[in-house]
C-alpha positions, -999 to 999 in steps of 0.1 A, spaced: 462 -788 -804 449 -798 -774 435 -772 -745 463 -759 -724 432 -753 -693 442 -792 -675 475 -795 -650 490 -824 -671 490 -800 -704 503 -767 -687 525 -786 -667 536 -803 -700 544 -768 -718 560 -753 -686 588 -786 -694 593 -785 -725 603 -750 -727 621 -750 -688 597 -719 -680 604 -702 -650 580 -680 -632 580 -648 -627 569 -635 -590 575 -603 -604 548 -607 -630 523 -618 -608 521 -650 -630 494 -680 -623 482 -700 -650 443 -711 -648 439 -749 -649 405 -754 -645 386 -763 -679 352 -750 -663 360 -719 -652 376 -713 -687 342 -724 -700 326 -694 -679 347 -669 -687 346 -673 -723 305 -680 -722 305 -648 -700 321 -627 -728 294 -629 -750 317 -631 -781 307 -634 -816 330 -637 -850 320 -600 -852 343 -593 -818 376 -580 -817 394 -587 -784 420 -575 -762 434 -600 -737 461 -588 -713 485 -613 -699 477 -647 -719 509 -664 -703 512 -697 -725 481 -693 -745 455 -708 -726 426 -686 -726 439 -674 -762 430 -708 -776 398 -704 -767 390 -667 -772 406 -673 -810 377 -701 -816 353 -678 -805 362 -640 -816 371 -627 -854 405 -613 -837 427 -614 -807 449 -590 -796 471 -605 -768 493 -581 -750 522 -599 -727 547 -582 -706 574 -614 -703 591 -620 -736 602 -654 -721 562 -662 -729 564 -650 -763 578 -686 -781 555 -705 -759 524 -684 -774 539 -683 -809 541 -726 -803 506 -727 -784 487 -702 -807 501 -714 -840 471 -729 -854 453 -695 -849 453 -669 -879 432 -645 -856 457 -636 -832 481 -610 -830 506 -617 -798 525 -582 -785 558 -582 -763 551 -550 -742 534 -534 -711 499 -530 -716 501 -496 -691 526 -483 -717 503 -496 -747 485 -470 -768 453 -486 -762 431 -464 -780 454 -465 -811 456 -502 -814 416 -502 -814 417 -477 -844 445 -502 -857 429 -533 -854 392 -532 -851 388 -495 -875 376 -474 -840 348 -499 -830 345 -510 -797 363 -539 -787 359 -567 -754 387 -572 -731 390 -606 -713 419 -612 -689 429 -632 -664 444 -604 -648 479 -599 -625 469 -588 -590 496 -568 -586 484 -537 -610 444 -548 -616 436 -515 -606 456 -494 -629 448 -515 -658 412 -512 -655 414 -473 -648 432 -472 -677 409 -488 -699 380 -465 -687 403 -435 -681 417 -434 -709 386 -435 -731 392 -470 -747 364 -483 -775 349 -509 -747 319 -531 -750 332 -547 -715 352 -560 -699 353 -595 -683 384 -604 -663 395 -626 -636 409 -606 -604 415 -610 -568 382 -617 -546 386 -586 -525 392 -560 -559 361 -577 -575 339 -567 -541 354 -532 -544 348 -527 -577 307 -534 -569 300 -528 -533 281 -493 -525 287 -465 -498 294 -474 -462 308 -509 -461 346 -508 -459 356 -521 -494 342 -491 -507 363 -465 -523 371 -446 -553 378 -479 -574 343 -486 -569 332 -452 -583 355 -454 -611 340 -483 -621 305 -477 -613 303 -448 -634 317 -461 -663 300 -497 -661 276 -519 -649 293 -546 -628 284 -582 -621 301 -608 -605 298 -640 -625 321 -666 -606 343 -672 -576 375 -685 -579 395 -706 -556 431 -704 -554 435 -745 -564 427 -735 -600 458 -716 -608 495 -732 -611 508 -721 -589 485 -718 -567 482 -675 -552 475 -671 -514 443 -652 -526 411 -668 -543 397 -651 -574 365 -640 -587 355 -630 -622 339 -601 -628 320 -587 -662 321 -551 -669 291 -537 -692 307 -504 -704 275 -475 -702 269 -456 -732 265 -426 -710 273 -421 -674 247 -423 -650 255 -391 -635 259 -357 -654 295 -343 -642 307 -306 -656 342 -321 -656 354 -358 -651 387 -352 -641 377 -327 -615 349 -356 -601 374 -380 -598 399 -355 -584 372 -348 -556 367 -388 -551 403 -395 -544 407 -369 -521 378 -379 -502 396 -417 -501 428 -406 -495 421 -401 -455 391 -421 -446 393 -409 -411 393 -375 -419 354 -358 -426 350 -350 -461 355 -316 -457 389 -320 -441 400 -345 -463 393 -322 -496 408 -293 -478 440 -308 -471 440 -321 -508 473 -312 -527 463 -291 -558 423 -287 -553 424 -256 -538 392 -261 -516 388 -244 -483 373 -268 -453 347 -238 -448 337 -240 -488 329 -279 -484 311 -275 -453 286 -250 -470 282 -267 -502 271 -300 -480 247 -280 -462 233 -268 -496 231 -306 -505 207 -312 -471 246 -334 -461 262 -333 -423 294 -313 -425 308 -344 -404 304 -366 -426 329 -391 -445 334 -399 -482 325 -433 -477 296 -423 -471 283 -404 -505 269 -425 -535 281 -420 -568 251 -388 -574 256 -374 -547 296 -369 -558 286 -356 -589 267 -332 -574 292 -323 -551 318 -316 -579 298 -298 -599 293 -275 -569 327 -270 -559 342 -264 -594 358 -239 -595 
């Protein structure tokens, strides 16, 4: 079959089956043959790899990660997708297609189903409208990740690799800084996708550490800390944890463990690195 990644071919498929899109779905179809080239080469896969793909819309990156993996797992939310991908992905033996939400997915047990435990690589061209909880769920949720290579909206890759005190900074940044080594690998503009978003893209390669680089007593608890420190950037850091639903930190408490820490009591969260939260957290637990 021939590759899906040209107008003329998606355009063709989008005919003969009268698809509609779905705004809904956050739904835009790469077109661009060479940015599907980098994406895949970026991936690193090997007939050894089992991976995940979230959102394959008619098949197009599927085609390709199918020539290049030993199995595909492609998870899509719109079941009018699902006889376009059983038509586009027919030649493929090495892909299993799944009509569901990937938030609402087991992830962890469809790893142990499919790939026996063993870490697996995601590639996506992701929907901008819930990038962010898909990739906290991924790391949150303890998934079997090599990494994770995925094509989001321009300003969520810079967050997800800036550091402290630039304004793109936050606790998606952290999130994904502690579990993973980003890199940007390509940007993306908007003319590659039909149709086209208002946004350009980038892609983005996720190396999943082995171990943290920071020691944390409790995970949960940093991350508590971290978005509560977001959650009112204007607000000083010890405000901002104070006022923090369900923490149970005094503004006094905070202030003391940032003078223990050689820290201004003034200051914001946007301003701590990633170590210097741990060692805040592991202060104020409780």
């Amino acid at each position: 079959m021939a590759s899906l990644g040209t107008r003329s071919s998606t355009a063709l498929i989008i005919q003969k089956y009268q698809f509609a899109f779905q705004k809904k779905f956050g739904q835009n179809f790469l077109i661009d043959q060479n940015i599907l080239d980098k994406i895949v080469e970026s991936a690193d896969l090997t007939e050894k790899d089992c991976v995940l793909e979230i959102g394959p819309g008619i098949g197009t990156m599927t085609q390709r990660l199918a020539e290049e993996a030993g199995e595909v797992i492609a998870v899509e939310i719109d079941r009018n997708l699902i006889p376009i991908l059983k038509d586009t992905l027919s030649p493929y033996e090495n892909v299993t297609i799944i009509n569901d939400d990937i938030l609402k997915v087991d992830l962890a047990g469809l790893v142990q189903e499919r790939n026996g435990g063993r870490p697996i690589k995601v590639v996506a061209n992701l929907p901008y409208y819930i990038t962010t909880p898909i990739i906290m769920a991924l790391f949150e949720k303890h998934v079997p990740l090599q990494s994770v290579t995925v094509m989001v909206q321009k300003e969520v890759a810079d967050r997800m690799q800036v550091g402290p005190g630039t304004k793109d900074y936050g606790a998606l940044s952290l999130a994904v800084q502690y579990y993973s080594r980003p890199e940007i690998i390509t940007r993306v503009p908007a003319s590659c996708f039909m149709p086209s978003p208002n946004v350009d893209s980038t892609v983005i390669r996720l190396t999943r550490y082995e171990e943290p680089p920071v020691a944390v007593r409790d995970e949960e608890w940093l991350f508590a800390v971290i978005r509560a420190s977001f959650n009112q950037r204007r607000k000083t850091l010890a405000n901002g944890l104070a006022n923090a639903a369900g923490l149970g930190l005094g503004r006094q408490q905070v202030e003391e463990v940032l003078t223990e820490m050689g820290l201004s009591r003034t200051m914001r969260g946007e301003a701590l690195t990633l170590e210097q939260f741990a060692d805040l957290s592991n202060r104020l637990m409780q």
